[in-house]
PDB file of N, CA, C and O in Angstrom:
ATOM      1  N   UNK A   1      -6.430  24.349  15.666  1.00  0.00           N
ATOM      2  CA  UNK A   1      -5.987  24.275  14.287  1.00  0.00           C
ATOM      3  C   UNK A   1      -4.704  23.464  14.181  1.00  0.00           C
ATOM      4  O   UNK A   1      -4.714  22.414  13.539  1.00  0.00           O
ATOM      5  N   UNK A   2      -3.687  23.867  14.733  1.00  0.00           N
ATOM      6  CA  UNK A   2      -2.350  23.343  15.140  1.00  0.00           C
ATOM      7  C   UNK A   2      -2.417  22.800  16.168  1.00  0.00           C
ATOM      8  O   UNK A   2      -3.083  23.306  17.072  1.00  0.00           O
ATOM      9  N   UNK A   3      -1.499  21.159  16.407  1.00  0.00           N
ATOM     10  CA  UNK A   3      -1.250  20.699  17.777  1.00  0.00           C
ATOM     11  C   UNK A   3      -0.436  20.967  18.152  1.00  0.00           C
ATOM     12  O   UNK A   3       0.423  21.185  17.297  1.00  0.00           O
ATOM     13  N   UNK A   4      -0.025  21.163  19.502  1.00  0.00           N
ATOM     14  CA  UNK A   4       1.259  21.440  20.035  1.00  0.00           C
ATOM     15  C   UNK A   4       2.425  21.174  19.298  1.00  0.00           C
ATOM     16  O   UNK A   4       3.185  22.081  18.957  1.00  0.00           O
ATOM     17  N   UNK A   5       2.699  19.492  18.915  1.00  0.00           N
ATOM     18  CA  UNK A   5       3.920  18.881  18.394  1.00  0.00           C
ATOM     19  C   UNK A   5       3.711  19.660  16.573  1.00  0.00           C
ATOM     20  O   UNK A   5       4.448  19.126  15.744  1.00  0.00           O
ATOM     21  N   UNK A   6       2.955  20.603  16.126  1.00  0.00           N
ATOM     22  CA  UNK A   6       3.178  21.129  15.166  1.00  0.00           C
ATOM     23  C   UNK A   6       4.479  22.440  15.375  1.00  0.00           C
ATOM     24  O   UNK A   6       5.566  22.707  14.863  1.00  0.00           O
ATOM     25  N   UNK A   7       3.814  22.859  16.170  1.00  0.00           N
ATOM     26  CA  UNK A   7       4.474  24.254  16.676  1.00  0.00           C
ATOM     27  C   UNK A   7       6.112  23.627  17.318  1.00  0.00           C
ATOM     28  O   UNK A   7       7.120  24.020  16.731  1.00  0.00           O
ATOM     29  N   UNK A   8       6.220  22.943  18.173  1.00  0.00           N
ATOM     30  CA  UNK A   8       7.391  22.296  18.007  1.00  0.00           C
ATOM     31  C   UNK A   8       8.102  21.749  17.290  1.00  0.00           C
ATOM     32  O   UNK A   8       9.264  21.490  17.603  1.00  0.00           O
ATOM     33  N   UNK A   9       7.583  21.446  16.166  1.00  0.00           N
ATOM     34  CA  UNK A   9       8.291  20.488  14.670  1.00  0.00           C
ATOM     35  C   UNK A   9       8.688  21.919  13.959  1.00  0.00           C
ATOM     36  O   UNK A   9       9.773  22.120  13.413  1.00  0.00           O
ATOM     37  N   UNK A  10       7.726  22.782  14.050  1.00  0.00           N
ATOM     38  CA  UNK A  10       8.217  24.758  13.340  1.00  0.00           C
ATOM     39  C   UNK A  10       9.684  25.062  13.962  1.00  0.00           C
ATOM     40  O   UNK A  10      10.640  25.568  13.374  1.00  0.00           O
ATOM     41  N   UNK A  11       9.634  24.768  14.856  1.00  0.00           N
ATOM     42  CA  UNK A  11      10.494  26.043  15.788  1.00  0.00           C
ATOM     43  C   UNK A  11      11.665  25.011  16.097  1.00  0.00           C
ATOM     44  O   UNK A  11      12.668  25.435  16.671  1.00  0.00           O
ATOM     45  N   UNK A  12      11.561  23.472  15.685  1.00  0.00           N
ATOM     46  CA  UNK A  12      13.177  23.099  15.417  1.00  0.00           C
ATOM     47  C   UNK A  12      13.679  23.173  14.073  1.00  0.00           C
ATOM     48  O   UNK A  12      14.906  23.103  14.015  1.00  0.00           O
ATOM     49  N   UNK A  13      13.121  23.286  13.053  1.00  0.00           N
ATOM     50  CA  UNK A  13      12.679  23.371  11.548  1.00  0.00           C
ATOM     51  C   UNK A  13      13.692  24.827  11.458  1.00  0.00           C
ATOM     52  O   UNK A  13      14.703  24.892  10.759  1.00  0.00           O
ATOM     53  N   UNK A  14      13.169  25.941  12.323  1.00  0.00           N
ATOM     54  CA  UNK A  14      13.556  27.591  12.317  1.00  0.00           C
ATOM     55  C   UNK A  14      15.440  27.504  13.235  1.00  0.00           C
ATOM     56  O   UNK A  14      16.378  28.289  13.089  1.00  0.00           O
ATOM     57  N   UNK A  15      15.355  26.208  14.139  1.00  0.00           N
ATOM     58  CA  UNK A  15      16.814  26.270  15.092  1.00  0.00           C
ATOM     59  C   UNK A  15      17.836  25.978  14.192  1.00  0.00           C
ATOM     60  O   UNK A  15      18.953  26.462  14.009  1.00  0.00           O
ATOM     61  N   UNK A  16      17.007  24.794  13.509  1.00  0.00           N
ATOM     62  CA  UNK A  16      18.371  24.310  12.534  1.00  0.00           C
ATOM     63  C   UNK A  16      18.462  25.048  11.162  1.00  0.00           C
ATOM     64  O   UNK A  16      19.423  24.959  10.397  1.00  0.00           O
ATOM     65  N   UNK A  17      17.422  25.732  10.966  1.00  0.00           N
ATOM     66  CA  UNK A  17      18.236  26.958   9.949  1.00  0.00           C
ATOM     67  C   UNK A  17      19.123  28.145  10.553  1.00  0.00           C
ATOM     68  O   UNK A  17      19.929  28.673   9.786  1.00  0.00           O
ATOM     69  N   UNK A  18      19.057  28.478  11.512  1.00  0.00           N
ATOM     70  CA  UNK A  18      19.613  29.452  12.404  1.00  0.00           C
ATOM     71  C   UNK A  18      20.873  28.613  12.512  1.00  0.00           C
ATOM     72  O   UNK A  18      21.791  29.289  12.045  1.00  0.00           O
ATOM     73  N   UNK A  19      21.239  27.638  12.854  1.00  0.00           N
ATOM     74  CA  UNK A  19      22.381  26.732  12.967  1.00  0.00           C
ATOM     75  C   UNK A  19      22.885  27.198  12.047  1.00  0.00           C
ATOM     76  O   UNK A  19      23.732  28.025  12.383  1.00  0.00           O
ATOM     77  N   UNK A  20      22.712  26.990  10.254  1.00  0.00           N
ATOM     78  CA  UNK A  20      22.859  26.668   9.203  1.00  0.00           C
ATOM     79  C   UNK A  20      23.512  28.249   8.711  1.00  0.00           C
ATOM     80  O   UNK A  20      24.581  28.250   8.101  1.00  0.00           O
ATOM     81  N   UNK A  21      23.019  29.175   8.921  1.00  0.00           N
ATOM     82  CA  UNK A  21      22.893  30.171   8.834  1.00  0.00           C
ATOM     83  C   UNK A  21      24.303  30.820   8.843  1.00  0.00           C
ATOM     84  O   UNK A  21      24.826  31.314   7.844  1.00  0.00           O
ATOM     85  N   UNK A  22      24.904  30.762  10.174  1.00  0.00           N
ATOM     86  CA  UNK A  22      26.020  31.481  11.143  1.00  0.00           C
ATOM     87  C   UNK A  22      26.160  32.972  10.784  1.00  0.00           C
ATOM     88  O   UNK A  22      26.503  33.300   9.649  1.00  0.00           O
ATOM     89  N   UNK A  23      25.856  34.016  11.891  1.00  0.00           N
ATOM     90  CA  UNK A  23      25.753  35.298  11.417  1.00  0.00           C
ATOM     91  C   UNK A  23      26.827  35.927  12.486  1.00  0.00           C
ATOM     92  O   UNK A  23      27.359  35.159  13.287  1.00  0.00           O
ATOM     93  N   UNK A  24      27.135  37.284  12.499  1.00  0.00           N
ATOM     94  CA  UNK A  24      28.077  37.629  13.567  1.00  0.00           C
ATOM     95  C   UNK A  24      27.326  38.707  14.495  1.00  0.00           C
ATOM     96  O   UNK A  24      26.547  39.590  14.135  1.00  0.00           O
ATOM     97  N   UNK A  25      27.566  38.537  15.187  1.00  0.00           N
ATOM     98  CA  UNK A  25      26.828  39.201  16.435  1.00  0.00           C
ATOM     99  C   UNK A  25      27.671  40.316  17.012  1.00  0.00           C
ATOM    100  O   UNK A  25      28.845  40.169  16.672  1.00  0.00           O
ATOM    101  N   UNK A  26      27.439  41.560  17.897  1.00  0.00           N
ATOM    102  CA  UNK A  26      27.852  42.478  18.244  1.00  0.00           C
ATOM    103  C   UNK A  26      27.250  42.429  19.962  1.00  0.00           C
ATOM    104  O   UNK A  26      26.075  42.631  19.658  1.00  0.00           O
ATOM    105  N   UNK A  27      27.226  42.353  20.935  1.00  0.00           N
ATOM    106  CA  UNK A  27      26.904  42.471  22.426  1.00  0.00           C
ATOM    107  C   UNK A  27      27.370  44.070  23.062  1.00  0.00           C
ATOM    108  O   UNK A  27      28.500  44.363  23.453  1.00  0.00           O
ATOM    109  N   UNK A  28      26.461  44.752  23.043  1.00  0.00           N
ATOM    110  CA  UNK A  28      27.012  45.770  23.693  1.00  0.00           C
ATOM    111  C   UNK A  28      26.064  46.102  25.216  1.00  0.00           C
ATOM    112  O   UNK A  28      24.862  46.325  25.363  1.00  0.00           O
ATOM    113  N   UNK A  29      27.347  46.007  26.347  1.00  0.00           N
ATOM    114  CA  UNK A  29      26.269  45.856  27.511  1.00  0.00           C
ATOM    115  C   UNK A  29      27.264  46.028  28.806  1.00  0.00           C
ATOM    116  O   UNK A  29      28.096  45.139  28.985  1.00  0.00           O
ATOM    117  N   UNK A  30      27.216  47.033  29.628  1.00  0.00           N
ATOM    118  CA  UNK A  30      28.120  47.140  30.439  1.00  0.00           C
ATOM    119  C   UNK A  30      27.617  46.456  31.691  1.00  0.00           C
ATOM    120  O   UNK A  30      28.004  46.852  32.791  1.00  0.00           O
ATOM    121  N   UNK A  31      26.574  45.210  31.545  1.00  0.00           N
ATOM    122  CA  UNK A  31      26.271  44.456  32.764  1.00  0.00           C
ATOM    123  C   UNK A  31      27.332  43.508  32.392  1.00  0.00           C
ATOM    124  O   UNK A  31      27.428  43.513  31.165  1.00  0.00           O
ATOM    125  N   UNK A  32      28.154  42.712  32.924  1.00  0.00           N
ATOM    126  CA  UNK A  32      29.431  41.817  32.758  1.00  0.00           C
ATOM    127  C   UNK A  32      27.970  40.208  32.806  1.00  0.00           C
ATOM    128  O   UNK A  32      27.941  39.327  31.946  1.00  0.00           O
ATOM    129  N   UNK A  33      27.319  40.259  33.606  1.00  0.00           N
ATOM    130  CA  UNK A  33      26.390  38.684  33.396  1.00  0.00           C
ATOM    131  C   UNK A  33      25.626  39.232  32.294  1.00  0.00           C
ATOM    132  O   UNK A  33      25.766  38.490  31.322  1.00  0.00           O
ATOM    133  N   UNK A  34      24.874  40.222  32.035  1.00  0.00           N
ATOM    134  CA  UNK A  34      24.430  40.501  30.799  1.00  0.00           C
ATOM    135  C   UNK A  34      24.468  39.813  29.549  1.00  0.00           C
ATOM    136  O   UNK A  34      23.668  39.132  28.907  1.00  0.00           O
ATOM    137  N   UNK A  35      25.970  40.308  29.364  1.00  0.00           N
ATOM    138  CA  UNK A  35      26.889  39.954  28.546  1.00  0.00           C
ATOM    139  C   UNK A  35      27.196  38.543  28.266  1.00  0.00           C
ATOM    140  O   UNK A  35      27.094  38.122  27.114  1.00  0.00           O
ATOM    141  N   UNK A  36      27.718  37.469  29.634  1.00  0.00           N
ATOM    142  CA  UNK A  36      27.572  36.719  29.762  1.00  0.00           C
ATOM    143  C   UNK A  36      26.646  35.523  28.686  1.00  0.00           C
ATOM    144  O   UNK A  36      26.998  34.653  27.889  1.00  0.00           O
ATOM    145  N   UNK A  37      24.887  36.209  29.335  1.00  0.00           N
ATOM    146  CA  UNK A  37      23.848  35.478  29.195  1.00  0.00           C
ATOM    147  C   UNK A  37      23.641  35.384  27.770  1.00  0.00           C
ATOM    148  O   UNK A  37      23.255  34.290  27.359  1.00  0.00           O
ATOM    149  N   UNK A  38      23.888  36.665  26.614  1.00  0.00           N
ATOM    150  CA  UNK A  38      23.592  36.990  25.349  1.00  0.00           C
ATOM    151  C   UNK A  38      24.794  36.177  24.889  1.00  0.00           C
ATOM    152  O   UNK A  38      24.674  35.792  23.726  1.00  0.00           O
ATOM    153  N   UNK A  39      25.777  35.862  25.416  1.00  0.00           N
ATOM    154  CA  UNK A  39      27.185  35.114  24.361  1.00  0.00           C
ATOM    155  C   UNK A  39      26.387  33.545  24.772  1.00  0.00           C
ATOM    156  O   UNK A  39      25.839  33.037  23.793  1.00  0.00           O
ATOM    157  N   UNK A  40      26.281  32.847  25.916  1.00  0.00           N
ATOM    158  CA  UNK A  40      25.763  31.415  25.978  1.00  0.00           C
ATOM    159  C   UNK A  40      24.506  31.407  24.891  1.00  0.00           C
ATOM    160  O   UNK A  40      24.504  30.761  23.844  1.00  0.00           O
ATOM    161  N   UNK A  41      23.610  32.128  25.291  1.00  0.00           N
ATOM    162  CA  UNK A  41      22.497  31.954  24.592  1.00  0.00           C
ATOM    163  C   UNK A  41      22.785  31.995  22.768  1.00  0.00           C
ATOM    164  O   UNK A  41      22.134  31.136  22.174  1.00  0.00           O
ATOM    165  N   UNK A  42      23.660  32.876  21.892  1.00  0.00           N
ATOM    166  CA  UNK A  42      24.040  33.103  21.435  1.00  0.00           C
ATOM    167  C   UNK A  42      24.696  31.964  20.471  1.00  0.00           C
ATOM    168  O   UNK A  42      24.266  31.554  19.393  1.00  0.00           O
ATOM    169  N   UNK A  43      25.952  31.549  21.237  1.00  0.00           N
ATOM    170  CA  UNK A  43      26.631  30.673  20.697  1.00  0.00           C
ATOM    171  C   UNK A  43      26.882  30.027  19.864  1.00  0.00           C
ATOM    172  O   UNK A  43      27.667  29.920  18.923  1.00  0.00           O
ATOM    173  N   UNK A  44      25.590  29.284  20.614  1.00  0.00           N
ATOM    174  CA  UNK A  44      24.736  27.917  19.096  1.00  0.00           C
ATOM    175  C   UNK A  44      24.638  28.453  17.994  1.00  0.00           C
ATOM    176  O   UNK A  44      25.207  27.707  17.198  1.00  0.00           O
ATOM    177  N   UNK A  45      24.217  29.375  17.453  1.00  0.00           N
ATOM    178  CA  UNK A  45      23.715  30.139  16.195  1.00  0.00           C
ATOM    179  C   UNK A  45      25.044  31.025  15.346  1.00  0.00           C
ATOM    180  O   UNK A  45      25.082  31.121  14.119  1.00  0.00           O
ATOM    181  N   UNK A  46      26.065  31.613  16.268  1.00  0.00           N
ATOM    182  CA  UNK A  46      26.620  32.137  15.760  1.00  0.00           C
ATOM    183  C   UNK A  46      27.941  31.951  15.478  1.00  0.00           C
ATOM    184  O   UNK A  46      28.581  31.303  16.305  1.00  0.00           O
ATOM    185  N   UNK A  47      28.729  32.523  14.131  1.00  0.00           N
ATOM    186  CA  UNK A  47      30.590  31.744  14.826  1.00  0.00           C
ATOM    187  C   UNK A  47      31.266  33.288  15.232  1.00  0.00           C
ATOM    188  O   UNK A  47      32.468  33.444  15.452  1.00  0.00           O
ATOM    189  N   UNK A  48      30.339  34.283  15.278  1.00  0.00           N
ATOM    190  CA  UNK A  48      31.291  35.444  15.515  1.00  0.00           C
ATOM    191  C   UNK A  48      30.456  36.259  16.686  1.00  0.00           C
ATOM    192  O   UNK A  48      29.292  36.509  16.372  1.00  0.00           O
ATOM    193  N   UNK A  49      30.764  36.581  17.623  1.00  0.00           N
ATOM    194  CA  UNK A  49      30.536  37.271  18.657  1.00  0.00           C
ATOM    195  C   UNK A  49      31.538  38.276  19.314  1.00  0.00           C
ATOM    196  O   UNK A  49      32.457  38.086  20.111  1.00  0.00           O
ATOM    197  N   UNK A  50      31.151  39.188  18.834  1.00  0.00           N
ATOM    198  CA  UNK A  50      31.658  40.838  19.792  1.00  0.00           C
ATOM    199  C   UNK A  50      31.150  41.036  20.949  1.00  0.00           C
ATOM    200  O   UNK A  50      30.006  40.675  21.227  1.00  0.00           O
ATOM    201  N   UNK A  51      31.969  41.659  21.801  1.00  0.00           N
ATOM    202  CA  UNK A  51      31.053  41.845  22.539  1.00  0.00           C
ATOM    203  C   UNK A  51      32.007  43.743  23.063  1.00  0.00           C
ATOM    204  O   UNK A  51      33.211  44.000  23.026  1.00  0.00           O
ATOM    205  N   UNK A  52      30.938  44.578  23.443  1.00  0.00           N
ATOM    206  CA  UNK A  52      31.659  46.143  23.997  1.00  0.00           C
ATOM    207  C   UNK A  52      30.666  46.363  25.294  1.00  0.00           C
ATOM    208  O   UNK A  52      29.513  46.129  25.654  1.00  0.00           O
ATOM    209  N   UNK A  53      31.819  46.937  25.728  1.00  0.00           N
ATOM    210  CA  UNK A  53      31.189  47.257  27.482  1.00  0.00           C
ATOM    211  C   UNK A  53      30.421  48.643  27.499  1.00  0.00           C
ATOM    212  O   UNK A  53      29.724  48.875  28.487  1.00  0.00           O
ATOM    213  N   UNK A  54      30.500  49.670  26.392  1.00  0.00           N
ATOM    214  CA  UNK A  54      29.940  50.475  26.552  1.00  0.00           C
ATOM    215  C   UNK A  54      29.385  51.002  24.698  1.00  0.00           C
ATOM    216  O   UNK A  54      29.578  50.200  23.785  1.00  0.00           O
ATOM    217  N   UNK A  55      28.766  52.302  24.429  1.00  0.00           N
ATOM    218  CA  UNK A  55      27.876  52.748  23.378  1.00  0.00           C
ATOM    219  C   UNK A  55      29.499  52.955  22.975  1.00  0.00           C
ATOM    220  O   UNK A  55      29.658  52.476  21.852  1.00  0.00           O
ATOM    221  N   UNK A  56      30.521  53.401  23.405  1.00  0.00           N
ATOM    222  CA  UNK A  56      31.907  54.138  22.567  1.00  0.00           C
ATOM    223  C   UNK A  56      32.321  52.863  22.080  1.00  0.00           C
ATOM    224  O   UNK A  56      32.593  52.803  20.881  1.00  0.00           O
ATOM    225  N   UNK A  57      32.437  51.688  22.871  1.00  0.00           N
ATOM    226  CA  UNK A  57      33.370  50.584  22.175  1.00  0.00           C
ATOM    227  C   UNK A  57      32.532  50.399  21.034  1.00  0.00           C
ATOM    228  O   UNK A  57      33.400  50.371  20.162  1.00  0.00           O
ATOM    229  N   UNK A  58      31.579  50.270  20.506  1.00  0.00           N
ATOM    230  CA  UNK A  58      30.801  49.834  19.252  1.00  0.00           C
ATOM    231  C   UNK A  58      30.962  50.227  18.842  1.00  0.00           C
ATOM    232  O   UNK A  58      31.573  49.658  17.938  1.00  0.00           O
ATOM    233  N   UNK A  59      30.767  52.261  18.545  1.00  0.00           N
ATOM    234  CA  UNK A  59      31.253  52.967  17.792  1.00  0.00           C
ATOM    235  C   UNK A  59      32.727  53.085  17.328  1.00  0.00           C
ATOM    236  O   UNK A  59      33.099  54.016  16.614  1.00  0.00           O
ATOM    237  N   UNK A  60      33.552  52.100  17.765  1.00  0.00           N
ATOM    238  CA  UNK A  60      34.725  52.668  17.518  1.00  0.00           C
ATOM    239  C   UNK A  60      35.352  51.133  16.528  1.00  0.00           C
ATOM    240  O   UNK A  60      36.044  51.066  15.512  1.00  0.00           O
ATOM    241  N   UNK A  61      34.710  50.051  17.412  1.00  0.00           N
ATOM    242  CA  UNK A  61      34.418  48.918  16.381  1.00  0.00           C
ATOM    243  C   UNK A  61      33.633  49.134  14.812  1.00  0.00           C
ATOM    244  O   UNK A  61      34.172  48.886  13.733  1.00  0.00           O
ATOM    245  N   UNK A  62      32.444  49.578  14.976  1.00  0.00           N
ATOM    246  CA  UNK A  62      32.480  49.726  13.641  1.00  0.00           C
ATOM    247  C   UNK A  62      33.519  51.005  12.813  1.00  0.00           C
ATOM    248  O   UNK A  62      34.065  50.865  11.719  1.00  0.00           O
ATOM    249  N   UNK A  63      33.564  51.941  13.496  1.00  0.00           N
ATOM    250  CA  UNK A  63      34.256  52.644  12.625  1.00  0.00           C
ATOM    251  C   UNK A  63      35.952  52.369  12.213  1.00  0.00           C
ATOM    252  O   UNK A  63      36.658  53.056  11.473  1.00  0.00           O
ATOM    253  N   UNK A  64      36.347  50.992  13.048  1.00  0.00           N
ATOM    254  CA  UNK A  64      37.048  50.621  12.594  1.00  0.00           C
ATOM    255  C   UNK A  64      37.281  49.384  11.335  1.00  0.00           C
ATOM    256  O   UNK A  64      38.315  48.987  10.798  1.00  0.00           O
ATOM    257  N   UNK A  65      36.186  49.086  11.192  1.00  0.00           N
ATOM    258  CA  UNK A  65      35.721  48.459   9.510  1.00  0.00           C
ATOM    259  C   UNK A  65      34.865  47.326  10.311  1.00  0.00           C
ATOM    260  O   UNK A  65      34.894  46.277   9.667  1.00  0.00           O
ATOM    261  N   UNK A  66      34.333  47.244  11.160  1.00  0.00           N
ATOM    262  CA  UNK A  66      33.770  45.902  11.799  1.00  0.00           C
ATOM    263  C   UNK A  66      32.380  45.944  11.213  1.00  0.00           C
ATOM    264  O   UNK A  66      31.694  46.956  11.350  1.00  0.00           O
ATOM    265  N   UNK A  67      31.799  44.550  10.361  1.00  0.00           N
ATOM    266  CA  UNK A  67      30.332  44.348  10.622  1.00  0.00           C
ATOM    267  C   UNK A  67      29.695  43.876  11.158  1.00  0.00           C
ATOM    268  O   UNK A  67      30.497  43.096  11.670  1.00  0.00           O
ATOM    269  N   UNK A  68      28.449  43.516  11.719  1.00  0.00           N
ATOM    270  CA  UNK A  68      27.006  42.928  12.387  1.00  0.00           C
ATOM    271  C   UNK A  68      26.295  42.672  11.533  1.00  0.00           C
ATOM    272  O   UNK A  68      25.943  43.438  10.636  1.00  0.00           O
ATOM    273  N   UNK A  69      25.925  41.367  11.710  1.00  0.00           N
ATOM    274  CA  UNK A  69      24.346  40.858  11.426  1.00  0.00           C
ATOM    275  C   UNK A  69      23.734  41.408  12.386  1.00  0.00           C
ATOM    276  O   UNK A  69      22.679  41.896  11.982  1.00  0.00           O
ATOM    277  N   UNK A  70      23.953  41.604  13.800  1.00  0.00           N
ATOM    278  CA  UNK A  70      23.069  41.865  14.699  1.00  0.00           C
ATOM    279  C   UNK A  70      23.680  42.433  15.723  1.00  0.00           C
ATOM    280  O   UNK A  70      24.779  42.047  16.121  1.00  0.00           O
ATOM    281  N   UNK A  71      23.055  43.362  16.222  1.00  0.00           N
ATOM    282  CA  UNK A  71      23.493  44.155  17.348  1.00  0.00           C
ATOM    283  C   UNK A  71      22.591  43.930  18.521  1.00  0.00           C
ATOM    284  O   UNK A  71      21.361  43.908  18.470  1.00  0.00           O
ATOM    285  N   UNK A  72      23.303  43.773  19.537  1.00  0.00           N
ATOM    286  CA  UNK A  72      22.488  43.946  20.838  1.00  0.00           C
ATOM    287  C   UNK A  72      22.683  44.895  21.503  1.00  0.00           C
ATOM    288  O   UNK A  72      23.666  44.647  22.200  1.00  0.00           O
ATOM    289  N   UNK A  73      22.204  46.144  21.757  1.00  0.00           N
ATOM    290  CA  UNK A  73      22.713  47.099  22.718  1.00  0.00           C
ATOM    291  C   UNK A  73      21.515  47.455  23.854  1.00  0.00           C
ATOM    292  O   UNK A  73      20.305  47.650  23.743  1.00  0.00           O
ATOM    293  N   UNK A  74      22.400  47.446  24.945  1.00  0.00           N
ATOM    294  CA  UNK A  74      21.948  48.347  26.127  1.00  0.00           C
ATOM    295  C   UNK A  74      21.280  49.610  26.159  1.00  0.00           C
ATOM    296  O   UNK A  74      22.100  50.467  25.830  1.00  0.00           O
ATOM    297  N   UNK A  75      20.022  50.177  26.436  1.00  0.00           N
ATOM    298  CA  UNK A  75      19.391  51.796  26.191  1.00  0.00           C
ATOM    299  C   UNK A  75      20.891  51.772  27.237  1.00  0.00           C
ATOM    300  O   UNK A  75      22.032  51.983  26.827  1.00  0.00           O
ATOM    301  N   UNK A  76      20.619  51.558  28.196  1.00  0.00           N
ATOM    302  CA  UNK A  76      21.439  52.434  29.745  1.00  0.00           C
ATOM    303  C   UNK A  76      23.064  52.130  29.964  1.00  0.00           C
ATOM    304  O   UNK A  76      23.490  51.201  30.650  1.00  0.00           O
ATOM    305  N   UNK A  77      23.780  52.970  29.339  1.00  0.00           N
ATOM    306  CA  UNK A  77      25.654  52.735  29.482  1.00  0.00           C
ATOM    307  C   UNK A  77      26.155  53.963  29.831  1.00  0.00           C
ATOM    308  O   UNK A  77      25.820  55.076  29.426  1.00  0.00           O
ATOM    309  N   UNK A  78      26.790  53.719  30.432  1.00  0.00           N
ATOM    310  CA  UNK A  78      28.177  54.849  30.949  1.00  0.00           C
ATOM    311  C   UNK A  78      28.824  55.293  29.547  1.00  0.00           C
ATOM    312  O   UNK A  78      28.676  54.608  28.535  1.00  0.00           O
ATOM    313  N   UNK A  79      29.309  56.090  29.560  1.00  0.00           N
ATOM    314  CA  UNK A  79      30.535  56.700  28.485  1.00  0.00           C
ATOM    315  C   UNK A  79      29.038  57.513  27.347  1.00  0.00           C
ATOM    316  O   UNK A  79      28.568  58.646  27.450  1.00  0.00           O
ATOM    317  N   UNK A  80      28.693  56.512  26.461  1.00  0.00           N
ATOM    318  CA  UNK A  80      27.760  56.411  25.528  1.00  0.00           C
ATOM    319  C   UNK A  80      26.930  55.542  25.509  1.00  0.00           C
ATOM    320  O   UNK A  80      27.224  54.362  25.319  1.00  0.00           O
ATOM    321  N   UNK A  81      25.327  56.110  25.769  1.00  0.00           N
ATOM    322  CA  UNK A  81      24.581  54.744  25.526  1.00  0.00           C
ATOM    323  C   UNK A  81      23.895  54.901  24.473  1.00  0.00           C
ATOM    324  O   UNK A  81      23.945  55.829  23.666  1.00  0.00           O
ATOM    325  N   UNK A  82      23.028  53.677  24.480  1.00  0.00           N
ATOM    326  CA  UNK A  82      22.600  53.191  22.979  1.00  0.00           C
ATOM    327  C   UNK A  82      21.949  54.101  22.011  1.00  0.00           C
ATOM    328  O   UNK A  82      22.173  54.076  20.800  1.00  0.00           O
ATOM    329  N   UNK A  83      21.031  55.004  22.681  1.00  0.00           N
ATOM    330  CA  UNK A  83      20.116  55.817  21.997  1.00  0.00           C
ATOM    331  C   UNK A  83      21.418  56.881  21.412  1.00  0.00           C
ATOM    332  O   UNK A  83      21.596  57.185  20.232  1.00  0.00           O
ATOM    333  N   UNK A  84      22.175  57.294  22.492  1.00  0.00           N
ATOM    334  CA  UNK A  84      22.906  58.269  21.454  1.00  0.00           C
ATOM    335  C   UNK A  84      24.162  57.582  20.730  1.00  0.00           C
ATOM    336  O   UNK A  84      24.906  58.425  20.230  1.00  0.00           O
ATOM    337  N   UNK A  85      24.575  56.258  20.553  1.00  0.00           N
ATOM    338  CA  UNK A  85      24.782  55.598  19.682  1.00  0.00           C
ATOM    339  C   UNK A  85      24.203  55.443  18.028  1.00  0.00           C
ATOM    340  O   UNK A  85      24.760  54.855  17.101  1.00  0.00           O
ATOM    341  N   UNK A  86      22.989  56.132  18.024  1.00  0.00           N
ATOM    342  CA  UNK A  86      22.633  56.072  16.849  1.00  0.00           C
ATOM    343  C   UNK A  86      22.449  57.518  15.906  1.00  0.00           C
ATOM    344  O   UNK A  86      22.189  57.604  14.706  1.00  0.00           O
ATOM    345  N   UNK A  87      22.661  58.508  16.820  1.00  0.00           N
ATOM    346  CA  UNK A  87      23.027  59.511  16.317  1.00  0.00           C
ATOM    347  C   UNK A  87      24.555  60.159  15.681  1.00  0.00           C
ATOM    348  O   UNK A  87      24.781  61.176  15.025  1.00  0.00           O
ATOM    349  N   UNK A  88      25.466  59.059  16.207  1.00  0.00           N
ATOM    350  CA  UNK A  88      26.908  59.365  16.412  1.00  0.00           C
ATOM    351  C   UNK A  88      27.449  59.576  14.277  1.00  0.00           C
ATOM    352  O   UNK A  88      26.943  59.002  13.313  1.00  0.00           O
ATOM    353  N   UNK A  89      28.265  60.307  14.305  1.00  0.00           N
ATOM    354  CA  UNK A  89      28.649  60.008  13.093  1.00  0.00           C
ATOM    355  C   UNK A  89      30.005  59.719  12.824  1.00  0.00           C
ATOM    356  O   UNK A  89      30.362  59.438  11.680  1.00  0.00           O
TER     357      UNK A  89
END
């Protein structure tokens, strides 16, 4: 139905709105390359990047007035991890 160079003409069409876009990002991940990999990859798209080493630093970021377009969190962290990150009040 579609040729290849369709699906490629989509998905630079979708990069450069993501460019266009700029949203702020949140990284929560107590792997240090983890972390790393999600800020490079990241970058391009975004002008704001957080990043917390564990489920407490997020919680304490937002409850200190911080927002996200997007969160990345870890299920598996020391202190607090993600799942009970979403119970927290």
């Amino acid at each position: 139905m579609f040729g290849k160079g369709a699906t490629s003409s989509k998905s630079m069409e979708i990069i450069e709105i993501l460019k266009e876009m700029k949203f702020s990002v949140l990284i929560v991940d107590d792997d240090l390359i983890i972390r790393k990999i999600h800020r490079v990859l990241l970058s391009k798209f975004t002008t704001e990047i957080q990043v917390a080493e564990n489920g407490k630093e997020a919680v304490d970021l937002y409850r200190s007035g911080a927002l996200f377009d997007l969160v990345l969190m870890d299920m598996d962290m020391p202190i607090v991890n993600g799942l009970e990150v979403c119970f927290l009040k």
